[in-house]
C-alpha positions as CSV (number, residue, x, y, z in Angstrom):
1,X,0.0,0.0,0.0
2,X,3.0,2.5,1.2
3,X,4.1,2.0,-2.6
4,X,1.3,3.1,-4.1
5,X,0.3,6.0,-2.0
6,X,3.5,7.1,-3.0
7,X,2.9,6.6,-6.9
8,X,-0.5,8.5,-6.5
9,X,1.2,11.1,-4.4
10,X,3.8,11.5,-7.2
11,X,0.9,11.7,-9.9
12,X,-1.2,14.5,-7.9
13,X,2.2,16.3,-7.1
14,X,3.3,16.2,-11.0
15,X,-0.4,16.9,-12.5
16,X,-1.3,19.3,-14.5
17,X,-5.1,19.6,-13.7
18,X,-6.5,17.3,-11.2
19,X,-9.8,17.1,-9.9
20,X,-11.7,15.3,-6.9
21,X,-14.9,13.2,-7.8
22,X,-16.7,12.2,-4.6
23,X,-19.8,10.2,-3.0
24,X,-21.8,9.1,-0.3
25,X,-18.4,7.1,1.1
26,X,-16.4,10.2,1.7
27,X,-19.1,11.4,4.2
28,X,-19.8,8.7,6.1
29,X,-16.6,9.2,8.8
30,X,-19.1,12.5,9.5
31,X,-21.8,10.6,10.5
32,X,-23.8,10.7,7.0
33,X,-24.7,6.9,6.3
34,X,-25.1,6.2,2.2
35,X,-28.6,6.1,0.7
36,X,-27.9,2.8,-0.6
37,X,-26.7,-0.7,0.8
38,X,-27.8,-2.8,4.1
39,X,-27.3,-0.1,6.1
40,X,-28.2,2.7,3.9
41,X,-31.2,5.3,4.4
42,X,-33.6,3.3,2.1
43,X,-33.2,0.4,4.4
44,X,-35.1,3.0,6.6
45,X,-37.1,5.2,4.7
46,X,-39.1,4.4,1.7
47,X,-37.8,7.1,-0.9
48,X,-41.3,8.1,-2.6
49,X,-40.7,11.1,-0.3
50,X,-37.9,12.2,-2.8
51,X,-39.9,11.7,-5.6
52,X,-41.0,15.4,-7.4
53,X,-44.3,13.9,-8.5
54,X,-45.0,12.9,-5.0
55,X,-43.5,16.3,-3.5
56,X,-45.4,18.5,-5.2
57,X,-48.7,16.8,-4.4
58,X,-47.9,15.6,-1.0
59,X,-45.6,18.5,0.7
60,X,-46.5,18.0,4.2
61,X,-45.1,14.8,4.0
62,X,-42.5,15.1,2.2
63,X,-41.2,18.0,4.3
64,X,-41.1,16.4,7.1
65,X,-38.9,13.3,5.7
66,X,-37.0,16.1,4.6
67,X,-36.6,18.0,7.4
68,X,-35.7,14.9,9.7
69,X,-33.2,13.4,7.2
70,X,-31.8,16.5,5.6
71,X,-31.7,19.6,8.4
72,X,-32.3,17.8,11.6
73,X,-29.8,14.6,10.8
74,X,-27.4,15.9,8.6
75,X,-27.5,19.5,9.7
76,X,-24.9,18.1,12.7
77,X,-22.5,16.4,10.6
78,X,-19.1,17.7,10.5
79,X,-16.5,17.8,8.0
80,X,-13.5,15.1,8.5
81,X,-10.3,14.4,7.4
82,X,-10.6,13.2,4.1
83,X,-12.8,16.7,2.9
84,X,-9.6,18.4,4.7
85,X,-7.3,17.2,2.7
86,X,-9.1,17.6,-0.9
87,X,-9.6,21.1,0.6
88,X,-5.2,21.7,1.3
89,X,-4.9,20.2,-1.9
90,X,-6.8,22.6,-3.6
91,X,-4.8,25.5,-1.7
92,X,-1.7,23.6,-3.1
93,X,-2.9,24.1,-6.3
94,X,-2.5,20.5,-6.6
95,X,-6.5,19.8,-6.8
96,X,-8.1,22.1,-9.0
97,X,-11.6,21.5,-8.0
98,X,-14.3,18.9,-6.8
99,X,-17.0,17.8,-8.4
100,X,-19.5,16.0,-5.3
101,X,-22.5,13.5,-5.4
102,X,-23.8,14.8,-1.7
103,X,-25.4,17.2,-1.0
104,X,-24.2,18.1,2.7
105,X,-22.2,21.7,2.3
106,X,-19.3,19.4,4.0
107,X,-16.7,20.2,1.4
108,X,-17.2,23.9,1.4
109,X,-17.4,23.7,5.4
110,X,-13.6,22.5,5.1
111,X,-12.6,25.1,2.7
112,X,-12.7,23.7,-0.6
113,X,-13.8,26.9,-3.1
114,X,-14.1,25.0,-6.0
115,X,-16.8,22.6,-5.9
116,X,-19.9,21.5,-8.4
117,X,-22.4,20.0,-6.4
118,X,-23.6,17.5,-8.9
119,X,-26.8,17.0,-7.5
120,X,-27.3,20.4,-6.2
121,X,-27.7,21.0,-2.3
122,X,-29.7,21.7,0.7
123,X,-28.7,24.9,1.9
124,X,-30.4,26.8,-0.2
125,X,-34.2,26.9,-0.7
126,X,-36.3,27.9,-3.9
127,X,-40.0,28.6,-4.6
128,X,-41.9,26.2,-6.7
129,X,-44.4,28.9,-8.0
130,X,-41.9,31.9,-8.4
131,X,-38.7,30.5,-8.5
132,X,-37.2,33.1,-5.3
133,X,-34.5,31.7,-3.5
134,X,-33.8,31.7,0.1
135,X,-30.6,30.7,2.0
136,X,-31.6,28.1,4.5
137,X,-32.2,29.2,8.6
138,X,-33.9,27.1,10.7
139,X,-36.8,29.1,11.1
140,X,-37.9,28.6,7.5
141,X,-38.8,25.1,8.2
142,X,-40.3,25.5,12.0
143,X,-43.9,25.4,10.0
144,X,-44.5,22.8,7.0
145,X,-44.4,23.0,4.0
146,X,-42.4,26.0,4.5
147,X,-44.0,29.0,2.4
148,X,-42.4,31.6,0.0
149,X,-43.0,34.9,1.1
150,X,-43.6,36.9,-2.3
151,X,-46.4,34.1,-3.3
152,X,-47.1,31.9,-1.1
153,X,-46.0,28.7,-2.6
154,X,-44.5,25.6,-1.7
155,X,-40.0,26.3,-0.9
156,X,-38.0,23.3,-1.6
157,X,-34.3,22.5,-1.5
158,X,-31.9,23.2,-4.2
159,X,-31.0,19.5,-4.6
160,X,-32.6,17.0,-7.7
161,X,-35.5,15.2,-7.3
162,X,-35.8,11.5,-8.6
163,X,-37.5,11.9,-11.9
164,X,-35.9,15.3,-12.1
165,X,-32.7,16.0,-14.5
166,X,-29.6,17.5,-13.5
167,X,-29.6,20.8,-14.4
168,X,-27.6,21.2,-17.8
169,X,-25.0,24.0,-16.8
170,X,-23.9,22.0,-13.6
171,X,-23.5,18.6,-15.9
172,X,-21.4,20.8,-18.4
173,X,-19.2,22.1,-16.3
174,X,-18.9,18.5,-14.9
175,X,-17.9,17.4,-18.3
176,X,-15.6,19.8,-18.8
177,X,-13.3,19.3,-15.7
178,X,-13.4,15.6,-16.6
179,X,-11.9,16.3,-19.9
180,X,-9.2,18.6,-18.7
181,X,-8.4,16.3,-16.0
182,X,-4.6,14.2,-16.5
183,X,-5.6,12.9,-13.0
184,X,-9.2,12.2,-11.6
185,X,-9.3,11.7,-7.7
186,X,-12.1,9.3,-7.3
187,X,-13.3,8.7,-3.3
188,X,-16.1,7.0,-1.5
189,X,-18.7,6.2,-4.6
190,X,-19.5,3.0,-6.0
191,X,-20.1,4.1,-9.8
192,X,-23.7,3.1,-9.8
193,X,-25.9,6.4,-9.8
194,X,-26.3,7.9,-13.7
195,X,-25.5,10.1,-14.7
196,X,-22.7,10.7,-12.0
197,X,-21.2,7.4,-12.8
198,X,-20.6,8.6,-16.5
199,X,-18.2,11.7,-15.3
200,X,-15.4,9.2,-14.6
201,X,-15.6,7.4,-17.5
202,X,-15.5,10.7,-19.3
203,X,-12.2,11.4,-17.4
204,X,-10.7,8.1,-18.7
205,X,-11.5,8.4,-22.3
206,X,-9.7,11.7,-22.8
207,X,-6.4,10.5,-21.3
208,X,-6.7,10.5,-17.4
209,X,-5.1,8.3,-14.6
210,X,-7.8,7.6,-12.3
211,X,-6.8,6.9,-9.0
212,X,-10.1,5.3,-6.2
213,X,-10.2,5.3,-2.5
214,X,-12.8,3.0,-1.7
215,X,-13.5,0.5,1.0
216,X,-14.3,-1.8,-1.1
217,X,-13.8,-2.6,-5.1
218,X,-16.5,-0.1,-7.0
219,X,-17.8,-0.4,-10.6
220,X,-14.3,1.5,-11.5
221,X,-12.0,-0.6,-10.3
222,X,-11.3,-3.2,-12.4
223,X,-12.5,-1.4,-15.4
224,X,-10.8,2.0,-15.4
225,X,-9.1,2.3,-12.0
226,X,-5.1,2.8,-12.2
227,X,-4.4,2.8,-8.9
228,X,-6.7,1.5,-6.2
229,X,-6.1,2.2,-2.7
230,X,-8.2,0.6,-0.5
231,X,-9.2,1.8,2.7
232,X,-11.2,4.8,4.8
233,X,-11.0,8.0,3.4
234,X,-9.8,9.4,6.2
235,X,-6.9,7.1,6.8
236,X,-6.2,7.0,3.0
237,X,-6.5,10.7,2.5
238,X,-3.8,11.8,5.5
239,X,-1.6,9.1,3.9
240,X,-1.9,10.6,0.9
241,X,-1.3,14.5,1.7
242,X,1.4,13.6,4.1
243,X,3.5,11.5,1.1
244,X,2.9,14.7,-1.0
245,X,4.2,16.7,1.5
246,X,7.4,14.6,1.5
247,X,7.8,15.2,-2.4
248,X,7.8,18.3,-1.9
């Protein structure tokens, strides 16, 4: 393993434009579980609550799902290690920026600037009716459905609904750090959520290294995975920035 953390160190350290691609798995170590797997939120919660169809005709109870899962649950979680490092990187000049799965606000909480948030996130609120947007406070959602204040309608998070496509600009700009990537970061996803999953695929095909920190083997791994390092984030990620520092 000590060999290659020290090959992937050397590839960050010698990069021209990397970039960060991260899931559920990275945020985990804060307390987030994933929304997949045996102990995953769907093992808990049945999901129609996240469906837009079902949102916009049953608010009430979709809010409160929401509020529970989103604000009240995740709302504690901290940033750890593993987002502090991608985050040093980044000031290094080493990561040039990270495009996320989640949705938690934990990668800008540990001071990463340049981040797409793939599937948008939930500190910010919009109107269904009139499109106005509101940055969250938790007296927005003390009464549900939380109201806009312009028109009355329904606020939701900024985040994408199932049935609901990502918004175009956010899967452009996506695309377009995957093709200037020479090495693509990949940490804590499995590679099984389109059209997320495509984005490291995209990164292969136009000439980058790919290097995964998983727990365990993903969808990437054995298909277009050059260096697999297999382990926490956390751990991995410390390993990883302290090896660089060494190089340096």
């Amino acid at each position: 393993m000590e060999e290659k953390i020290k090959e992937a160190a050397e590839l960050l350290l010698n990069s021209r434009h990397s970039v960060g691609f991260t899931g559920a798995g990275i945020s985990v170590e804060s307390g987030i579980p994933p929304f997949r797997g045996k102990n995953g939120l769907w093992s808990k919660y049945d999901p129609i609550f996240l469906d837009l169809w079902y949102f916009e005709n049953h608010p009430y109870e979709s809010w409160v799902k929401i509020k529970e899962i989103f604000y009240d649950f995740f709302g504690k979680a901290n940033p750890n290690k593993a987002h502090y490092v991608l985050a040093e990187l980044e000031s290094m000049g080493i990561i040039k920026s990270v495009i996320t799965q989640n949705i938690d606000n934990l990668h800008q909480a540990a001071g990463s600037k340049n981040v797409i948030e793939f599937h948008g996130n939930s500190r910010t609120l919009f109107c269904n009716k009139c499109g106005k947007t509101y940055e969250f406070k938790r007296e927005i959602i003390e009464s549900l459905p939380p109201k806009c204040e312009e028109c009355g309608g329904v606020l939701r998070p900024d985040f994408i609904f199932f049935s609901e496509p990502i918004k175009p600009e956010t899967y452009e700009a996506s695309l377009r750090e995957a093709k200037l990537a020479d090495v693509f970061l990949v940490i804590g996803t499995t590679g099984e959520i389109m059209p997320a999953s495509q984005i490291p695929y995209t990164a292969k095909y136009n000439g980058a290294k790919i290097i995964e920190v998983n727990i365990e083997k993903s969808n990437y791994t054995d298909s277009i995975t050059d260096i697999f390092l297999q382990g926490k984030a956390t751990e991995i990620m410390e390993k990883l920035l302290n090896t660089i520092q060494s190089l340096i």
